[in-house]
C-alpha positions as CSV (number, residue, x, y, z in Angstrom):
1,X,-68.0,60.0,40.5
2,X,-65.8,62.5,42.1
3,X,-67.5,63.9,46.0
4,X,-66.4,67.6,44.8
5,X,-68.2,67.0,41.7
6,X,-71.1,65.8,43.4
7,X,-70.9,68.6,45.7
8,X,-71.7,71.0,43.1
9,X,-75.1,69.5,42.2
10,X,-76.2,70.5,45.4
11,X,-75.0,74.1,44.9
12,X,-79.1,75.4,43.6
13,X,-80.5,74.5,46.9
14,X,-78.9,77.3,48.3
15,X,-81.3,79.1,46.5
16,X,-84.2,77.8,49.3
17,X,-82.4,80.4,51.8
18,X,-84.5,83.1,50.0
19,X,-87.7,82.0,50.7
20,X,-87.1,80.7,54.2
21,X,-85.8,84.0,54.8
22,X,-89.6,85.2,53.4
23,X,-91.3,82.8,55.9
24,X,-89.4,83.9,58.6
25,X,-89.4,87.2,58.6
26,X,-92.7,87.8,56.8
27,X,-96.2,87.1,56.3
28,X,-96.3,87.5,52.8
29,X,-94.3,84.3,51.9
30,X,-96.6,81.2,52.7
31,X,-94.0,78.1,51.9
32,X,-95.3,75.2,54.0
33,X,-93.2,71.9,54.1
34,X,-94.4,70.3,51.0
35,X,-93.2,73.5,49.0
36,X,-89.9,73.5,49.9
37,X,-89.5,69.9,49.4
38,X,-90.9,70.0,46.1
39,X,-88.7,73.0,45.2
40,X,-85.6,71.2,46.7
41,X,-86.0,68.4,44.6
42,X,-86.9,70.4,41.2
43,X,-83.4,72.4,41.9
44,X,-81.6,68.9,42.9
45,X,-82.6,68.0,39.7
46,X,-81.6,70.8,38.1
47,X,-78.5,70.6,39.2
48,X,-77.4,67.0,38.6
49,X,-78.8,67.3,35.2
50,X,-76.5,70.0,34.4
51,X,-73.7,68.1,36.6
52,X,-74.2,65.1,33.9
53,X,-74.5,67.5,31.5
54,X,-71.0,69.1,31.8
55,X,-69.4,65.5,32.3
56,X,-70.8,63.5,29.5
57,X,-70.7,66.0,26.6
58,X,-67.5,67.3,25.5
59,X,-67.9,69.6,22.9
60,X,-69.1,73.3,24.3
61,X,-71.2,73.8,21.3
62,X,-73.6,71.2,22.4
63,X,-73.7,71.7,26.2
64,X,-74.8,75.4,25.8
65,X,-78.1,74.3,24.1
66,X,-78.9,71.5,26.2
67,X,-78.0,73.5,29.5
68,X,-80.1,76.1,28.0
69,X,-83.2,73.8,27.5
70,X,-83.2,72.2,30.5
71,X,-83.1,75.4,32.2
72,X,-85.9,75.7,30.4
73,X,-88.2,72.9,31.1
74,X,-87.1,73.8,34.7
75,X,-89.0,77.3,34.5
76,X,-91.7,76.3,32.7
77,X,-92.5,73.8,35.5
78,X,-91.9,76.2,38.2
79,X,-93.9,78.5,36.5
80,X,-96.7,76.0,36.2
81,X,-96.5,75.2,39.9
82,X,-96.5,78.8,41.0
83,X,-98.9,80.5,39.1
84,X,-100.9,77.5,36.7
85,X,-99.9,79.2,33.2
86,X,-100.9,76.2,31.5
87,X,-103.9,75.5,33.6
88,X,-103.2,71.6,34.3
89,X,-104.3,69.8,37.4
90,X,-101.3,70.0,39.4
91,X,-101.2,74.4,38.9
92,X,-100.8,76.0,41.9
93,X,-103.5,79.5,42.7
């Protein structure tokens, strides 16, 4: 595996600037340790998933759907975590 390649999977986690930015500057952002982590490794995830994505499957008619449901699967379990949509035992209130 190529390092720039592997560089790019770690591009989402630049999205946890945002809510560190919250938690610092506010009190209405109330991240602890454990939800960062979590979060980091839900967008690591994300990201090699669509890194393996983009190497293994060739034809951009395929890629598009698959990107698009794992996208997906990724919001439905943030989602689940942040709010409890589906009510299951691990449903953050």
């Amino acid at each position: 595996m190529n390092l720039s390649i592997s560089k790019k999977a770690l591009y989402p986690l630049a999205l946890l600037i945002i809510p560190l930015l919250g938690v610092l500057f506010t009190n209405v952002v109330e991240w602890g340790i454990f939800d960062f982590l979590l979060m980091s490794s839900l967008l690591l995830v994300l990201g090699i998933a669509i890194n393996l994505i983009l190497l293994n499957i060739k034809y951009y008619s395929k890629r598009i759907p698959i990107i698009f449901i794992v996208i997906l699967i990724f919001l439905l379990i943030w989602v689940e975590l942040a709010v409890g949509v589906f009510n299951t035992p691990f449903a953050g209130t």
